[in-house]
C-alpha positions in Angstrom: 12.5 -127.9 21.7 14.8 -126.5 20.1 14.4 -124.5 16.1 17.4 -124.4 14.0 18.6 -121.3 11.5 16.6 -120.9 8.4 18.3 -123.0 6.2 17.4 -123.8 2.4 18.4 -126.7 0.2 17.2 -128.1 -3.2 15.3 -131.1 -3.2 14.0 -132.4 -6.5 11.7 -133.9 -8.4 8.7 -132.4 -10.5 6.4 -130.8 -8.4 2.7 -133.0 -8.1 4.8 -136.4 -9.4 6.5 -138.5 -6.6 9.9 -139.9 -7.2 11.6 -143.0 -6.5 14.2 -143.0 -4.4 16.8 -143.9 -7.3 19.8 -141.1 -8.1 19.3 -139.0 -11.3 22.4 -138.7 -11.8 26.1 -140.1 -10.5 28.0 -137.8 -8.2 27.7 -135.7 -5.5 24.6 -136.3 -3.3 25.3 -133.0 -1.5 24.8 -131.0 -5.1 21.7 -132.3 -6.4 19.4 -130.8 -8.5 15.5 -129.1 -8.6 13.9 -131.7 -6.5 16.2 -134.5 -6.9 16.2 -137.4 -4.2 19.1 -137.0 -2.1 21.3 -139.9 -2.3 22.5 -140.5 1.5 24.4 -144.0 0.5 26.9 -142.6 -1.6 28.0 -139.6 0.9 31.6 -139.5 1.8 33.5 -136.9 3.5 35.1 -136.1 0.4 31.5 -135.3 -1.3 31.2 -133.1 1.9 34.1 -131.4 1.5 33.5 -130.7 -2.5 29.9 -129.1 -1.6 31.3 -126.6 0.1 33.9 -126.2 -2.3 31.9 -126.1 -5.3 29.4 -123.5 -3.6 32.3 -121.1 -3.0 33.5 -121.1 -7.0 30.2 -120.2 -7.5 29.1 -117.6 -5.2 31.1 -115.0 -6.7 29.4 -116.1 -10.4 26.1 -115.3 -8.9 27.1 -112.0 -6.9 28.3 -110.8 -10.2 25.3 -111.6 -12.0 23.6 -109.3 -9.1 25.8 -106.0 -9.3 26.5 -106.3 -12.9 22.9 -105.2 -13.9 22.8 -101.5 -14.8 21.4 -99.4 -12.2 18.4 -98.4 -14.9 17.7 -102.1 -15.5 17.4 -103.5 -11.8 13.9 -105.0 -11.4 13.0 -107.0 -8.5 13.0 -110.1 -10.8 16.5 -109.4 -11.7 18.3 -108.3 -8.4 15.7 -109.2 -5.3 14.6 -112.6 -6.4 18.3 -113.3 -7.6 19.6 -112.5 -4.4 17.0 -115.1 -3.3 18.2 -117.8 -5.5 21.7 -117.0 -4.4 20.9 -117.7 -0.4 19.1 -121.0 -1.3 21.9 -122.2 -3.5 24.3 -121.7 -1.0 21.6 -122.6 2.4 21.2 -126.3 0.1 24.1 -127.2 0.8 24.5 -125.7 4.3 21.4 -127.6 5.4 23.0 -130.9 4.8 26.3 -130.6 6.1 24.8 -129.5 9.3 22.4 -132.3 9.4 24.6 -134.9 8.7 27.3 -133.3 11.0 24.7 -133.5 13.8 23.1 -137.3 12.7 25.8 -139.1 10.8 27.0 -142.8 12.2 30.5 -142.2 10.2 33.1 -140.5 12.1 34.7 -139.0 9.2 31.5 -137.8 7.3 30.3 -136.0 10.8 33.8 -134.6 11.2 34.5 -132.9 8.0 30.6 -131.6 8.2 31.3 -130.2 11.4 34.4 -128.2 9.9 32.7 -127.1 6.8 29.6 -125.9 8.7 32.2 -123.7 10.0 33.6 -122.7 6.9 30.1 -122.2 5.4 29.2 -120.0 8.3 32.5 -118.1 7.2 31.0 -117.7 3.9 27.4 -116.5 5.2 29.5 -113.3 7.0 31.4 -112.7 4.0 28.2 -112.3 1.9 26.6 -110.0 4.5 28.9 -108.0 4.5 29.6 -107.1 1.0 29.7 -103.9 0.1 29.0 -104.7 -3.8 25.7 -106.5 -3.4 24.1 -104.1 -0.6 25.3 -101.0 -3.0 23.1 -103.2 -6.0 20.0 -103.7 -3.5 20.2 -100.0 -2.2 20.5 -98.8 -5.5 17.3 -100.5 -6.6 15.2 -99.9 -3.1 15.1 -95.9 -4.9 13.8 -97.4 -7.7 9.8 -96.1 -8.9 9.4 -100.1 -9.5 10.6 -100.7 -5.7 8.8 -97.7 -3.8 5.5 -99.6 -5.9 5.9 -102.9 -4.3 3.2 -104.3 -1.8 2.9 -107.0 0.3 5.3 -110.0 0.7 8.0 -108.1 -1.7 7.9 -104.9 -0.3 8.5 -107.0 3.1 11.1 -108.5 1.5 13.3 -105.4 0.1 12.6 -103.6 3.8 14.1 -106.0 5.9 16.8 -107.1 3.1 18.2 -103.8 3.7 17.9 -103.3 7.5 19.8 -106.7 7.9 22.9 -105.4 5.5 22.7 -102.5 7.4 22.4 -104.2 10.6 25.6 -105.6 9.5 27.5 -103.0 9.6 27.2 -100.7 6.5 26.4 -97.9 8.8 29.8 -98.4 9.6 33.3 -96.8 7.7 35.4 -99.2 5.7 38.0 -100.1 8.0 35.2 -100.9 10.8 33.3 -103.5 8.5 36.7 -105.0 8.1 37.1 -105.3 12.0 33.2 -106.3 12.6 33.6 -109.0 9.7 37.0 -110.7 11.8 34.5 -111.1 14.7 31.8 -112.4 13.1 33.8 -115.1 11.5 35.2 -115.9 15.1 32.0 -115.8 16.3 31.0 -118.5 13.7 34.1 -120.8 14.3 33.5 -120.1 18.5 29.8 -121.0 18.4 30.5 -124.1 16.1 33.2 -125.2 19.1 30.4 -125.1 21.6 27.8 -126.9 20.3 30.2 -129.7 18.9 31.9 -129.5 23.0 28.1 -130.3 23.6 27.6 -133.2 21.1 30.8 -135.2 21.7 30.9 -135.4 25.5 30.5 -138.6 26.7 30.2 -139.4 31.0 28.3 -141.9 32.5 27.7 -143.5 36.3 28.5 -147.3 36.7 26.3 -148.5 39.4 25.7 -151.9 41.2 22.5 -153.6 41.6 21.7 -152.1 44.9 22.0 -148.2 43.5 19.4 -149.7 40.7 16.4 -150.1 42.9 13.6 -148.4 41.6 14.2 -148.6 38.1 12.0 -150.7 35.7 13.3 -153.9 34.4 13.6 -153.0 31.0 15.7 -149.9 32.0 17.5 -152.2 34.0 18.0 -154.5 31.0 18.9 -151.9 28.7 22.2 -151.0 30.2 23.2 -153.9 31.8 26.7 -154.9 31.1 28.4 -158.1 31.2 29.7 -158.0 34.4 27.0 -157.0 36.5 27.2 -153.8 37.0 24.9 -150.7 35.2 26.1 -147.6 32.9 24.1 -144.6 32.5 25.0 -142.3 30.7 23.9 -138.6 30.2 21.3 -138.9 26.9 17.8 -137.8 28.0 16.3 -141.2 27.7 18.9 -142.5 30.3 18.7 -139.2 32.3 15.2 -138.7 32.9 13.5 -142.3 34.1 16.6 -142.6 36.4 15.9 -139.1 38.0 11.9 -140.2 38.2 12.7 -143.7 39.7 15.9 -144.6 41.5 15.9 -144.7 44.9 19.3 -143.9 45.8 19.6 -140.4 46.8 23.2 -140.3 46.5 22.7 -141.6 42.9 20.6 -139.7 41.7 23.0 -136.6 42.8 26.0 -138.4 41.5 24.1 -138.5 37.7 22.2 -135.0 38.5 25.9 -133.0 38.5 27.5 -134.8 35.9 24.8 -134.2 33.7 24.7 -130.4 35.0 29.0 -130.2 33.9 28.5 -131.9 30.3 31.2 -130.0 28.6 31.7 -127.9 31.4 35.9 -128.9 31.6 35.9 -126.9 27.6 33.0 -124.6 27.2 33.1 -122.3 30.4 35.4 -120.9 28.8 34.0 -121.2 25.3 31.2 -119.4 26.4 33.4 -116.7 28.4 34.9 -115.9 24.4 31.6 -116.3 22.8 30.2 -113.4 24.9 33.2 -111.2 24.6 32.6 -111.5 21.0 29.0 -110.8 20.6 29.7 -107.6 23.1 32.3 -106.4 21.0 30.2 -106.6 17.7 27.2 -105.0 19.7 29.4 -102.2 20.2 30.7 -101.7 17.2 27.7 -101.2 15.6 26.1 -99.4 18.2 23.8 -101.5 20.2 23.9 -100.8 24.3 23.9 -104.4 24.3 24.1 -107.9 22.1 20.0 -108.2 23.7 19.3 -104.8 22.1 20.5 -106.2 18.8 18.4 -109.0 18.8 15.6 -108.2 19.7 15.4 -104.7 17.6 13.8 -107.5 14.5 11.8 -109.2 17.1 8.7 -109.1 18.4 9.5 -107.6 21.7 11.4 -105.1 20.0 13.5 -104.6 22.8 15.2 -106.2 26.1 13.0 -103.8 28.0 9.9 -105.2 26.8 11.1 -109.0 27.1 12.4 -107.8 31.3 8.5 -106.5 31.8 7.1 -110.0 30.6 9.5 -111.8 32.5 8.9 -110.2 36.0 4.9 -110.1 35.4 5.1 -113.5 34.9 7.4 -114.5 37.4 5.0 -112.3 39.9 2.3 -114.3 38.6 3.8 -117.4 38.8 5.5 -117.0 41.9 2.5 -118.2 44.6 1.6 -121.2 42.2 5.6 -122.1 42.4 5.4 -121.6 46.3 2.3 -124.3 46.3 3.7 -126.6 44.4 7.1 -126.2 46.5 5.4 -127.0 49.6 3.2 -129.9 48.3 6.3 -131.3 47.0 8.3 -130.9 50.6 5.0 -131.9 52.3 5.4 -135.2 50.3 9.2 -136.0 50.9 8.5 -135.4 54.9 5.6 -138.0 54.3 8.0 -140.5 52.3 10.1 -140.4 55.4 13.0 -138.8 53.4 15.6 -136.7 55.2 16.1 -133.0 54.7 14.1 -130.0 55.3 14.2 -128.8 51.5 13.5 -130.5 48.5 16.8 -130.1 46.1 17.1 -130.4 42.4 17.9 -133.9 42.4 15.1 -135.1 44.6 12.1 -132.9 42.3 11.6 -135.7 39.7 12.1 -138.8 42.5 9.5 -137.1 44.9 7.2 -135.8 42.2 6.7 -139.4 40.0 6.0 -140.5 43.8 3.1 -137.9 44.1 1.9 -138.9 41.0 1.5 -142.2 41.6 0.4 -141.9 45.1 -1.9 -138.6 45.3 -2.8 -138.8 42.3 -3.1 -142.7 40.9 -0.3 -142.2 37.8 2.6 -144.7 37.6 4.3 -143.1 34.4 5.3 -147.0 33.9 1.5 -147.9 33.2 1.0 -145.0 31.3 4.1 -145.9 28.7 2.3 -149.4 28.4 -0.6 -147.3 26.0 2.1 -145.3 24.1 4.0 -147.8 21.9 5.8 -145.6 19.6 4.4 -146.9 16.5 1.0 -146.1 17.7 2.1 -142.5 18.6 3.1 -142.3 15.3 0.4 -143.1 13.3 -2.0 -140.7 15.9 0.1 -138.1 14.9 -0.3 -138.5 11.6 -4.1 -139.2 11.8 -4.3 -135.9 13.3 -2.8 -133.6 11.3 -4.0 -135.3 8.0 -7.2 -135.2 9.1 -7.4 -131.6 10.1 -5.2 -130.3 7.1 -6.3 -132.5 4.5 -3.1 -134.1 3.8 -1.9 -138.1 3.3 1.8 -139.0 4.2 3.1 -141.8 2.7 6.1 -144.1 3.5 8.4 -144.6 0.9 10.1 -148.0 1.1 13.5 -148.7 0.5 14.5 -144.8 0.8 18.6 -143.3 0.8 18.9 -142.5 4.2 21.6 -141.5 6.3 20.9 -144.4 9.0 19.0 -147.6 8.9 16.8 -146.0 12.2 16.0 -143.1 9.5 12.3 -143.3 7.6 11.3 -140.9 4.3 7.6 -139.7 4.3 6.3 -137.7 1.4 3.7 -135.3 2.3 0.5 -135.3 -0.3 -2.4 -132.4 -0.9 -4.6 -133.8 -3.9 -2.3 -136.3 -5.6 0.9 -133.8 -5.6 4.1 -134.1 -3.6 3.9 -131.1 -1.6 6.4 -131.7 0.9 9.1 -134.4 2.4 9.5 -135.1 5.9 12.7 -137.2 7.3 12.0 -139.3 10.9 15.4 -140.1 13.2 13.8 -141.2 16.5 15.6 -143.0 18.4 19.6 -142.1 20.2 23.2 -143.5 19.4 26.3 -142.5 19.6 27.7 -138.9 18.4 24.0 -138.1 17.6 22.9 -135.0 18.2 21.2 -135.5 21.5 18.0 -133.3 22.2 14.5 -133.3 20.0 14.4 -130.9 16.8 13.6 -129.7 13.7 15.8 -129.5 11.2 14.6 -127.9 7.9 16.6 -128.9 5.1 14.8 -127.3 2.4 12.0 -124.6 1.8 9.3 -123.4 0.0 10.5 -121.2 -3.0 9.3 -120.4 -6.6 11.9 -121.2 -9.1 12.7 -120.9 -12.6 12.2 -124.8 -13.3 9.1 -125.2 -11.0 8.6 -125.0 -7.3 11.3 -126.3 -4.5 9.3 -128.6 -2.3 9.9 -127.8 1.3 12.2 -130.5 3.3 12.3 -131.3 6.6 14.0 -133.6 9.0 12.8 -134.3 12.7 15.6 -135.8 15.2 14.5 -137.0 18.3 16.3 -139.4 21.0 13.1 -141.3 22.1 13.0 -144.4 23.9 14.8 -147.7 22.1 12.2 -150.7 22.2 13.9 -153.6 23.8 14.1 -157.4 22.9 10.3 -158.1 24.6 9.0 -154.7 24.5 8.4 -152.3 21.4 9.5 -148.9 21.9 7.1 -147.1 24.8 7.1 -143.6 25.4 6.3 -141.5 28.3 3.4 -138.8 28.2 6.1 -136.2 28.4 8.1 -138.3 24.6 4.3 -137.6 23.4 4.3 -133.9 24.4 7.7 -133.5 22.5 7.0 -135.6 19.8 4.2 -133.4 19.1 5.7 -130.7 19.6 8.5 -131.0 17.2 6.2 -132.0 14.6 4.5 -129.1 14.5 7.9 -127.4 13.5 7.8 -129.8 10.4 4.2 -128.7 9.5 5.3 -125.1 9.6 7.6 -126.2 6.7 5.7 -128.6 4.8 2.8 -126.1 4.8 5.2 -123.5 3.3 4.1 -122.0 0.1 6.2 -118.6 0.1 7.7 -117.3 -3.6 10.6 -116.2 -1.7 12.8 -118.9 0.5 13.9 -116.0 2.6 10.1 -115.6 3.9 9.6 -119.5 4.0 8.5 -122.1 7.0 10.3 -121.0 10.3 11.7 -118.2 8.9 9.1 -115.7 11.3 10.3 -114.0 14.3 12.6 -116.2 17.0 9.6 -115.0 19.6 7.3 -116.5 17.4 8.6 -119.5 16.0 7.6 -121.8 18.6 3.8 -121.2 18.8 3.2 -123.4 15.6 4.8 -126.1 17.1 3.7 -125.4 20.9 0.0 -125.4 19.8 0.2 -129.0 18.7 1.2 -130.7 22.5 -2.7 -129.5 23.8 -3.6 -133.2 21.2 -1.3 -134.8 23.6 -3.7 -133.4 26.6 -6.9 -134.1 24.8 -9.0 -137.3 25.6 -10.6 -136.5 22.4 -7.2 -137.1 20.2 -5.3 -139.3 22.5 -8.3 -142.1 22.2 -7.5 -142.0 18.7 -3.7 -144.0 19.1 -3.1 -144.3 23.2 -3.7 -148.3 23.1 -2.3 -151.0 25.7 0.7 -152.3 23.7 -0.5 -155.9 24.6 -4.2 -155.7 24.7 -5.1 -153.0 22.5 -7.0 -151.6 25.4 -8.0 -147.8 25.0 -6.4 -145.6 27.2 -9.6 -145.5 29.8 -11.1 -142.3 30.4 -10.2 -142.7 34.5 -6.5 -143.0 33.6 -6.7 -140.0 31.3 -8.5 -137.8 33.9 -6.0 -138.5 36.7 -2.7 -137.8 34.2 -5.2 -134.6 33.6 -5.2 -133.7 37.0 -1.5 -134.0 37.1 -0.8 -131.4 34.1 -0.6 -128.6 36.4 0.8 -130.6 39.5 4.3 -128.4 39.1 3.0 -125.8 36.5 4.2 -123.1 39.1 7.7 -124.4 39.3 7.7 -125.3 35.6 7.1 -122.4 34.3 10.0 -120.6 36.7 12.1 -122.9 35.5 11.4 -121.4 32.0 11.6 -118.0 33.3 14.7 -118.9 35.1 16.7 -119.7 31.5 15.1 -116.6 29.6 16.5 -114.5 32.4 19.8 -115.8 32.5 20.2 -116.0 28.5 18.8 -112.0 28.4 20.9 -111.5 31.7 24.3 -112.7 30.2 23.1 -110.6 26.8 22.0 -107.4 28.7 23.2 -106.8 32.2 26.5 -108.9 32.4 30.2 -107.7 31.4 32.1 -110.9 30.0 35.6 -109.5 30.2 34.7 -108.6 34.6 35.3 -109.9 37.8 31.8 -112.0 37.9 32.0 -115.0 36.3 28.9 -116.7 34.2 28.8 -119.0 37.4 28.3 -116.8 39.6 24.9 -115.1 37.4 24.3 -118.6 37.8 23.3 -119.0 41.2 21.9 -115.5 41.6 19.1 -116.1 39.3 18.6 -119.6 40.6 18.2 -118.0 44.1 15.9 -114.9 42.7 13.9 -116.8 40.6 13.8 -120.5 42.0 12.7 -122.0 44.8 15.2 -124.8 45.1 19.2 -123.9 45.5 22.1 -124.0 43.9 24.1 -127.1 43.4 27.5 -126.5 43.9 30.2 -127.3 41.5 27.6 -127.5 38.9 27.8 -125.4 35.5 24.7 -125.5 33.9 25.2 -123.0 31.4 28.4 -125.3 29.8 25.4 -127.4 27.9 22.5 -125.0 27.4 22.6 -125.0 23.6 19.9 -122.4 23.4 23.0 -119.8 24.2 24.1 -120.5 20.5 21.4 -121.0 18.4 18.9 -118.6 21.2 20.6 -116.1 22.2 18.9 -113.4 23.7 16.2 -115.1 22.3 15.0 -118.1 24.7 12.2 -115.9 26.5 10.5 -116.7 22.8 9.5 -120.2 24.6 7.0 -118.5 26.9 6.4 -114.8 24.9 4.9 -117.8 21.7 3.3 -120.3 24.6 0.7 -117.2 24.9 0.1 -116.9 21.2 0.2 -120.8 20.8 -2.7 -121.5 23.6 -4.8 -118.1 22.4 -4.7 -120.1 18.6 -5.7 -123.2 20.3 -8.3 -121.7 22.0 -9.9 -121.4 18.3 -9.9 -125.3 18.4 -11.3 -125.7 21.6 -13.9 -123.6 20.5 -15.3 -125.1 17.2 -13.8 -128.7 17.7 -10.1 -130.2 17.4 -10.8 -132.2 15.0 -12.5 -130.0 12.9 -11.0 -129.9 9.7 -12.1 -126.0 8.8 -10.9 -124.4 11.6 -7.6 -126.9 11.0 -7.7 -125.6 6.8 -8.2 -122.1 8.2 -5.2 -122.2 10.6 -2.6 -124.0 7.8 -3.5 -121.1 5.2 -3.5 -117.8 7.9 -0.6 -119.5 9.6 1.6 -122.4 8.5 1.8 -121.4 5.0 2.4 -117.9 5.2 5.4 -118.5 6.7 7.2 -114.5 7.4 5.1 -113.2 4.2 2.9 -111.0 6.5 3.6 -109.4 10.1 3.3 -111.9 12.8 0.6 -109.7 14.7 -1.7 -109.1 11.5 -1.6 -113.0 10.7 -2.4 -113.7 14.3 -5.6 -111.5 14.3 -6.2 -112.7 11.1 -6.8 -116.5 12.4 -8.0 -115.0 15.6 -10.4 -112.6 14.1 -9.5 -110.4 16.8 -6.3 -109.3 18.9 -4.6 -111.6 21.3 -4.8 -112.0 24.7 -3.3 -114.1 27.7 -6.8 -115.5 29.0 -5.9 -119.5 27.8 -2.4 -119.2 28.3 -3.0 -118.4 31.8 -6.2 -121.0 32.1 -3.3 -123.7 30.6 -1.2 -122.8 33.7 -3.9 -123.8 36.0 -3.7 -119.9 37.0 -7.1 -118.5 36.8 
């Protein structure tokens, strides 16, 4: 899914020693101190409200404390790790307003977060673009001390200054005046699309006769009293509908309200958001917003990121075409009308492929993947392989009764914590991710243990049935936790180089590496038991949902391709304030690059989140899948559940967070350079 920004907040206690989950200290939970338990019972909006208050007295304390230090006296003590400490005092707050205005059951906690993340976003601009602070960290960078530094610091000071600069002190006076007004609209227009996203509600109420199809406990699920059914547009009620309702008309009825979620406020949203980043591309002299972010990428530039994307897609394309035909081969079989297969049928006709071709009824499959069980799999897994224990602490503060606190331990120390929000309800924050809340960072008391929280929207269990997930829950669940490891494994000086804090095109392979244990028999025999008869997954099972994994990797992966295109289109090759509307890009690229058509009056783009927080950025999915599979391939190699290649891989990787170039850490694990030979093998390509 999807990774949030790097964001840093204090989490307390003293480092090797757990701590009960009992408040140090009255007051704010929001303003805690060194490794403190956060106290989520005794947040109000007011306590919100006051942490962002409290961090904006104080951020001009700290700046001061920065450019006050005579230019003979800066060290990288006094002005580089002090600029440090200043973004972690500020990002510990930040974190949890934007968790909890993302997660939080109370209206009025969620609300006032969701207006100070703004503000706080505000505050983020200001800071990069002060003139006083970059002139302290220039001033030092000419420094005999800084032209000595080596390693993570020099790192550190280099790309410290090419992000001020990147911010516009290139730039004259009155032009960092006009480039900080669009950033802070940029900040309040982004928060306004991804709260449009997380508040709209739509659903389908449907009679008996439109549920056919559907398994019972679906069917129980969203009964209502009268009789009828409501769906709504949360992935847990999207998805199984789309795999098992017969009704074609249904199906399309849910398929385009789900594809116009906030599409009545943020097609316009988007319009301004674009404008924006154009205009600040501009004025600091990018061709385009793409060439901006990309210059600190990986890819280094949109032209590189084009060249994957159409020798992929011309790789791809004749698997896509195969899979396209099976698929419409299969619907003519069914007896279904039509002489295409359209969006809304490809998840209807393909569970029926499965299940007939291939022997896999996803509904028997969820019967071996009780959620509890995935659970503790998960955790045998990684403890196993990175010599860790996670343990449950009972009666935890949390921000919802669903919500469970883990503490990560290496050798009898705490060395990380790790929140769990699994399941949906309402005004949650409706996708699968990571959020980090704090990271790894050296400080003057002791060492800020890395936080993380991971919120999913998986399956609810129902009053005869625990939770079960599909394989596909599995794959995400996995997924995502491999975005917590990356934190908890953290053990950077500097929070600025902590955890996800590595390039956007690389960010996902630590977490995409960890799905192959969802496609392992090896692994899955570990936890995949009948939720009634503790029966193993059998081996016969697992080799037909083997044989499926590639079924639609053709069309898949275009579909992948199809929303890294449209992002870097909309970022590179489209003019926001012109005739052609983001609509219309729409449908070109869906004709160009897919193989079904467009749906019309549908507007896709109104809920793609990854336009905010992934902006010219989402062809990092597929550019890290290749780095992600080549690291596997290490596993494959000398065993998965080999706990020396797993030790190897969290010290080269996971903890080294952005310390080291992504390439050298790579080659370093590898113990040579990278290639595409397993990525393409995954694929079913070779």
């Amino acid at each position: 899914m999807k990774q949030y920004l790097a964001i840093f907040t204090i989490l307390v206690c003293l480092l090797g020693c757990e701590q009960n989950q009992q408040a140090t200290k009255v007051g704010n939970p929001l303003l805690v101190e060194l490794n403190d338990p956060i106290i989520f019972d005794s947040l109000t909006a007011e306590y919100v409200q006051e942490a962002f208050d409290t961090s904006k007295i104080q951020l001009s304390g700290l700046i001061d404390e920065i450019v006050s230090i005579p230019d003979a006296e800066k060290s990288f003590e006094n002005t580089m790790v002090k600029l440090d400490d200043l973004y972690n005092d500020l990002s510990n707050r930040y974190a949890l307003v934007y968790l909890m205005g993302s997660t939080h059951p109370d209206s009025a906690i969620r609300e006032t977060a969701v207006k100070v993340r703004n503000d706080f976003a505000i505050m983020f601009n200001e800071l990069q673009l002060n003139e006083d602070l970059y002139a302290a960290i220039k001033t030092y960078s000419q420094s005999s001390e800084a032209k000595s530094l080596k390693g993570a610091k020099a790192k550190f000071l280099e790309e410290t200054i090419i992000e001020f600069e990147r911010n516009g002190f290139a730039l004259g006076v009155e032009e960092r005046e006009q480039l900080k007004e669009i950033l802070n609209e940029l900040s309040t227009i982004s928060n306004e699309f991804s709260a449009n996203i997380a508040k709209y509600q739509d659903h389908l109420i449907l009679s008996e006769a439109q549920m056919e199809g559907l398994p019972e406990d679906y069917k129980r699920a969203h009964q209502q009293d009268d009789g009828t059914y409501k769906v709504g547009l949360s992935y847990p009620d999207y998805r199984p509908f789309m795999q098992y309702a017969k009704s074609d008309k249904a199906r399309k009825q849910l398929y385009i309200k789900y594809n116009n979620r906030a599409a009545d406020s943020n097609l316009e949203v988007l319009d301004k958001m674009l404008i924006k980043r154009k205009e600040m591309a501009d004025l600091l002299g990018y061709g385009t917003f793409a060439e901006y972010q990309t210059e600190t990428r990986m890819a280094k530039d949109p032209t590189t990121v084009w060249d994957f994307e159409t020798k992929l897609t011309n790789s791809v394309k004749p698997k896509g075409q195969q899979d396209y035909l099976q698929l419409l081969d299969h619907k003519k079989s069914l007896g279904l009308q039509g002489d295409k297969v359209n969006h809304w049928e490809f998840s209807y006709i393909e569970n029926l492929l499965k299940t007939t071709e291939y022997g896999v009824d996803e509904e028997i499959v969820r019967q071996y993947f009780p959620i509890e069980n995935v659970k503790d799999g998960l955790f045998q897994i990684t403890q196993k392989l990175f010599g860790v224990t996670y343990k449950k602490i009972e009666d935890a503060s949390v921000w919802h009764p669903d919500v469970e606190l883990y503490h990560v331990i290496d050798n009898g120390k705490v060395i990380g914590r790790f929140y769990l929000d699994l399941h949906p309800r309402p005004n949650k924050y409706n996708h699968a991710a990571c959020f980090p809340m704090r990271l790894s960072k050296q400080m003057d008391k002791g060492f800020q243990i890395p936080t993380a929280s991971l919120v999913c929207n998986f399956t609810e269990p129902t009053e005869d049935k625990p939770a079960l997930m599909t394989h596909s829950e599995v794959n995400t669940f996995f997924h995502e936790f491999g975005h917590v490891l990356h934190n908890m494994f953290s053990k950077t000086e500097l929070s600025a180089q902590a955890g996800t804090s590595v390039s956007r095109d690389f960010v996902e392979a630590p977490s995409q590496i960890f799905e192959n244990w969802a496609w392992n028999y090896e692994s899955l025999s570990l936890f995949a038991k009948h939720f009634e008869t503790g029966e193993v997954l059998p081996q016969e099972l697992f080799d037909k949902m083997l044989a499926t994994k590639n079924l639609n990797s053709g069309l898949n992966t275009l579909q992948q391709i199809f929303y890294g295109s449209y992002d870097m289109t909309l970022h590179d090759k489209f003019d926001p304030s012109g005739d052609i509307t983001t609509t219309e890009v729409l449908k070109e690229l869906i004709g160009s690059i897919q193989l079904y058509d467009y749906v019309p009056g549908t507007h896709f783009q109104a809920a793609f989140g990854h336009l905010n927080g992934y902006a010219a950025s989402y062809y990092g999915y597929l550019w890290s899948d290749v780095y992600a599979q080549d690291m596997f391939s290490v596993f494959e190699e000398k065993g998965i559940l080999n706990p020396e290649v797993g030790m190897d891989y969290r010290n080269k990787i996971l903890s080294r967070g952005s310390e080291e170039d992504e390439m050298k850490m790579l080659i370093d694990f590898l113990g040579r350079e990278p290639n595409d030979k397993a990525f393409v093998k995954s694929l079913g390509l070779e």
